[in-house]
N, CA, C and O of each residue as an XYZ file, in Angstrom:
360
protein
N     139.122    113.055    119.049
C     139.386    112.930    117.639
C     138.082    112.741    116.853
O     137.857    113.261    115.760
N     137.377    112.063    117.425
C     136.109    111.741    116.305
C     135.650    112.920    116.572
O     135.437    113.502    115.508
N     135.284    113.826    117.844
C     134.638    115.170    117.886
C     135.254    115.862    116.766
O     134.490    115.977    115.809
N     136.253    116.289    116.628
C     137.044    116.759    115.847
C     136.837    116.674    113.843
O     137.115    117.513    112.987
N     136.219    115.223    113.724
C     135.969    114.957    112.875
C     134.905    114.700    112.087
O     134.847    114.323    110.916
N     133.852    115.017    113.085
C     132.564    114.889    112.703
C     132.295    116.760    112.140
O     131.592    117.033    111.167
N     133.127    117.993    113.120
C     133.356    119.167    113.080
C     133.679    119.149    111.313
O     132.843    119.220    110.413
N     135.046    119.039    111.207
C     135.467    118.903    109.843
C     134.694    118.546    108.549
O     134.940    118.944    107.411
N     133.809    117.799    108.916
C     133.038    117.240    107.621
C     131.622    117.956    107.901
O     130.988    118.180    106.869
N     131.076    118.311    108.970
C     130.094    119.497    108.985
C     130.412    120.996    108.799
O     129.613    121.924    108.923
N     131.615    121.061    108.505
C     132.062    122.620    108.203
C     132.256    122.356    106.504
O     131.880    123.177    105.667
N     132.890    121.101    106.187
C     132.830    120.835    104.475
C     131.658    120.782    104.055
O     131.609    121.014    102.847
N     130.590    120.558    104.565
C     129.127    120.220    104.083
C     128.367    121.684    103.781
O     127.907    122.057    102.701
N     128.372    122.427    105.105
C     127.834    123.497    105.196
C     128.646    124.840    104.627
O     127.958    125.823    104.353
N     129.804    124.893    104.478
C     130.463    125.573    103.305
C     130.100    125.301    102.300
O     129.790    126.304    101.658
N     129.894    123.934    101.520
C     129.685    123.548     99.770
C     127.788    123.976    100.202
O     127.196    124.084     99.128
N     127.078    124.151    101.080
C     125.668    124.284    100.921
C     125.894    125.853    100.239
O     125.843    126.138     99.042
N     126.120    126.635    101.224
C     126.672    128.142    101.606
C     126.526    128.471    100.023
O     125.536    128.827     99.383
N     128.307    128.145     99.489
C     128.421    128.357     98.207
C     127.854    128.029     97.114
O     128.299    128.654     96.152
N     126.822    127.090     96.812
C     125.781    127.081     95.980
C     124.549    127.871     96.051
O     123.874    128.356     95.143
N     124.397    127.896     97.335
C     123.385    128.755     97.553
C     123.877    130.182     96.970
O     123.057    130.925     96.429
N     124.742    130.412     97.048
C     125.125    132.042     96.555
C     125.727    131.897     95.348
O     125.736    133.021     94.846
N     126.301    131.018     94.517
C     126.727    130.597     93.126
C     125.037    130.757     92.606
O     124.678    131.656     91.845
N     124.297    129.924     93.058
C     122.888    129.775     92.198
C     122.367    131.549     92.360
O     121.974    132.117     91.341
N     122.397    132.077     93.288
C     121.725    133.447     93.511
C     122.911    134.272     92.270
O     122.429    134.650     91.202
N     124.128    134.441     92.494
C     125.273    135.393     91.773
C     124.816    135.063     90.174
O     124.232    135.818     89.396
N     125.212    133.882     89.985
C     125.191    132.996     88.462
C     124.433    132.678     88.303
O     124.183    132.959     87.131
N     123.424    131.995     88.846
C     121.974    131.039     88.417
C     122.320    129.888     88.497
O     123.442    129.405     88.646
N     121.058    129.295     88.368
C     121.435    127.439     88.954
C     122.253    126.819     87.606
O     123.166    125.994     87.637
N     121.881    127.219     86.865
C     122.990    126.573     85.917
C     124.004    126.168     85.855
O     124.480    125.162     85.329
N     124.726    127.638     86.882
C     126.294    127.040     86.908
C     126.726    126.519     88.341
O     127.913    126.597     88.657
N     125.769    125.977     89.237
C     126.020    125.531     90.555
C     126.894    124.178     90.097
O     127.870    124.049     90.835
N     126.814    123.260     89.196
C     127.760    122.086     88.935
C     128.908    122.793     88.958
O     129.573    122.454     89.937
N     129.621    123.922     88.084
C     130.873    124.437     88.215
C     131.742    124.931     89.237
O     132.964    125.079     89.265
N     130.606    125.209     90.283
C     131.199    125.522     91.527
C     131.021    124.179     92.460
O     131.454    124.067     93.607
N     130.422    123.362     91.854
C     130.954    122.260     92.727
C     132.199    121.243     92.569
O     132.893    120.473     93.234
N     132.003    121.815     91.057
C     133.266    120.918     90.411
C     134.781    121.652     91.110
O     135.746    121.037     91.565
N     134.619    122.920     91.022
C     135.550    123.738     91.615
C     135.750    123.446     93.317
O     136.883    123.127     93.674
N     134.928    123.526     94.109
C     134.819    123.065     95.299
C     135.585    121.483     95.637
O     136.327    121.125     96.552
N     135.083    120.843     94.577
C     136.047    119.466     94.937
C     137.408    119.294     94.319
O     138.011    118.288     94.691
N     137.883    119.907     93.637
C     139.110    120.320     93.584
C     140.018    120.802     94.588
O     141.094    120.351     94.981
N     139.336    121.843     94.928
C     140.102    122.550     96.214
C     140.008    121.737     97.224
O     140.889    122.003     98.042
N     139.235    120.717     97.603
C     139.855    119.823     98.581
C     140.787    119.222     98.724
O     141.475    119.070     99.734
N     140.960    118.569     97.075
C     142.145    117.880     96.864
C     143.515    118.747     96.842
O     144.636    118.439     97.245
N     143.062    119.885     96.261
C     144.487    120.887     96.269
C     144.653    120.965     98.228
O     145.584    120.334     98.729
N     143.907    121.585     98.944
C     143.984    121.980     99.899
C     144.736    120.498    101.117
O     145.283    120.716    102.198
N     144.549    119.317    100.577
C     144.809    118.372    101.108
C     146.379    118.030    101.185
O     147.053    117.500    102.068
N     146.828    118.748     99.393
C     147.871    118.278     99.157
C     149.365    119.666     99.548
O     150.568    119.484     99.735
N     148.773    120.583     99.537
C     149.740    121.684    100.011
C     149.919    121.543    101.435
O     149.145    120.980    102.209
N     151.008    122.106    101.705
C     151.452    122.491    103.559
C     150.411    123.099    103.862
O     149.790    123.785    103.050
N     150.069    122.935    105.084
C     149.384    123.372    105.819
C     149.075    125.482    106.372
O     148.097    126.178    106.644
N     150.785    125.710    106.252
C     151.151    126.986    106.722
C     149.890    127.758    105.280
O     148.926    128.473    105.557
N     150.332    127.299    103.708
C     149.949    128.042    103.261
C     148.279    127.243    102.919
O     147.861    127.369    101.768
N     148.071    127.057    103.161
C     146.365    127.002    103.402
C     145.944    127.547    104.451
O     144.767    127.905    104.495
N     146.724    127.724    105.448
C     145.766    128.496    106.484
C     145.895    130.081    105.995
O     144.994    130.805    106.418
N     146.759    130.621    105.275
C     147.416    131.490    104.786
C     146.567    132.213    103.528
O     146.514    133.435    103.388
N     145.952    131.306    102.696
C     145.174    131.282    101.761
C     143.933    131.155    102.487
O     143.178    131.782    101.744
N     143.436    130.873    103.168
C     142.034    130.871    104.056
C     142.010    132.882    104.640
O     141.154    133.705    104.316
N     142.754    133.026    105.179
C     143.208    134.050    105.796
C     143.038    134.848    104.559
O     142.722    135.995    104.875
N     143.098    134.740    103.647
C     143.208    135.558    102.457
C     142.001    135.660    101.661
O     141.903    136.486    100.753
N     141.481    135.202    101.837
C     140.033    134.489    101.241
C     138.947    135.439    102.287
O     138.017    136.142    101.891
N     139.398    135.210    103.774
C     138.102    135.627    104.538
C     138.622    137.421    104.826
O     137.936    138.202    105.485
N     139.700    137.719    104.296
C     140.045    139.159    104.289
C     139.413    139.515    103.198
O     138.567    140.393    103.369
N     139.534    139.158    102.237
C     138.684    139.386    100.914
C     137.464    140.069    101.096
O     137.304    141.230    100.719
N     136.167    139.062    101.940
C     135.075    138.629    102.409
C     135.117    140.232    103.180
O     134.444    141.137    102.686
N     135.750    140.413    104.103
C     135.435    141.104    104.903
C     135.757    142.626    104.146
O     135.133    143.568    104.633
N     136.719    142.953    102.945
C     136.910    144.359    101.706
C     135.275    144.085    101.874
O     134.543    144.589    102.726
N     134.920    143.172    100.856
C     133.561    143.273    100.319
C     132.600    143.754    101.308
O     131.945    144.778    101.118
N     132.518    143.154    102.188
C     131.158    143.717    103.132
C     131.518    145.009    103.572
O     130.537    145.750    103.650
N     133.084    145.772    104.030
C     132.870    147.041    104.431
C     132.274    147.487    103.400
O     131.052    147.635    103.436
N     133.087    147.830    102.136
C     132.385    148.307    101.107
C     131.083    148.604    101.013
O     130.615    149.742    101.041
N     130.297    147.272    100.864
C     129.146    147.567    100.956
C     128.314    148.021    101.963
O     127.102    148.111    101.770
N     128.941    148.384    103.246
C     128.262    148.831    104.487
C     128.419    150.360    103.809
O     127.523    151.164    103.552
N     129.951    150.490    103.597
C     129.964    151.904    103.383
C     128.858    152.495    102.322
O     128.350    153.613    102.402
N     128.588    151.495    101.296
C     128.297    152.557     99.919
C     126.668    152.319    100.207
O     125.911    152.675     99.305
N     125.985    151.634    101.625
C     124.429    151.483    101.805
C     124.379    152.449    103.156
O     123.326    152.633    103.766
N     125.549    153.000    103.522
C     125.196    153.755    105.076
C     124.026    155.186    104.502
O     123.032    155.667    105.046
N     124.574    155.443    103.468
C     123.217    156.646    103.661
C     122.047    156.186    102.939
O     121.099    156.955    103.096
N     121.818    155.264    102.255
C     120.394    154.489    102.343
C     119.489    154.139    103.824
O     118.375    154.498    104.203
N     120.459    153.341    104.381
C     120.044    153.177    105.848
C     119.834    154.523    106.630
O     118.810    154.612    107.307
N     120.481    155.302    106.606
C     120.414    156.282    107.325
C     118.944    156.855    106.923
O     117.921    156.828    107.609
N     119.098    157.286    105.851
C     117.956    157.775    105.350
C     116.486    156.700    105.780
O     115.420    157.152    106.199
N     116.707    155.613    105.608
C     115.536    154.726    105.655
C     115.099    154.973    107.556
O     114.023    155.370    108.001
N     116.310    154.588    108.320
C     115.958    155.067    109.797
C     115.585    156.125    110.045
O     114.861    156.165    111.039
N     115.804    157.229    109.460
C     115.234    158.475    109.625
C     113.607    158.356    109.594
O     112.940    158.661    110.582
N     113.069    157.925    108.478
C     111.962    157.793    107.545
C     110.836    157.030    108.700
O     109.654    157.315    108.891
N     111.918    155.680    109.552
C     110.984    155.135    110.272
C     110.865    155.289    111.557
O     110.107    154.595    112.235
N     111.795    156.459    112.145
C     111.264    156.526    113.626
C     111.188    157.693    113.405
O     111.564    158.314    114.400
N     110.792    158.550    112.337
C     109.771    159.420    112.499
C     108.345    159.489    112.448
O     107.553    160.365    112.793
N     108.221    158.483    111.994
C     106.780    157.813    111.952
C     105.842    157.935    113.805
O     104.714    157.466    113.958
């Protein structure tokens, strides 16, 4: 249990780092308070709903995550391509 719980509060820590770090890069540091203010909310929301649909909403969240990055694999594959070309012809 304490393993368990030391896990939990190093995955809350390093998620709220994560997301400022990329709130300050997306938005600018300006609005990193808003996403923290937002961040501690959702604990409390996330604390207070069933469980089924938070894991449900997590699940939904990291499907999201994963649209975005194909996307962007897709719409940089012929940059890359092109750029690998460029360097092992060298």
């Amino acid at each position: 249990m304490v393993i368990v719980f030391f896990f939990a509060f190093s995955t809350m820590f390093s998620y709220s780092y994560y997301g400022q770090k990329c709130t300050n890069y997306l938005f600018g540091a300006h609005n990193v308070k808003w996403y923290n203010y937002y961040y501690l909310a959702m604990i409390v929301v996330a604390a207070m709903i069933p469980l089924k649909v938070m894991v449900s909403i997590m699940d939904l969240a990291f499907a999201l995550m994963a649209l975005c990055t194909m996307f962007t694999i897709i719409a940089l594959a012929p940059r890359v391509k092109r750029l690998m070309k460029e360097y092992f012809s060298k």
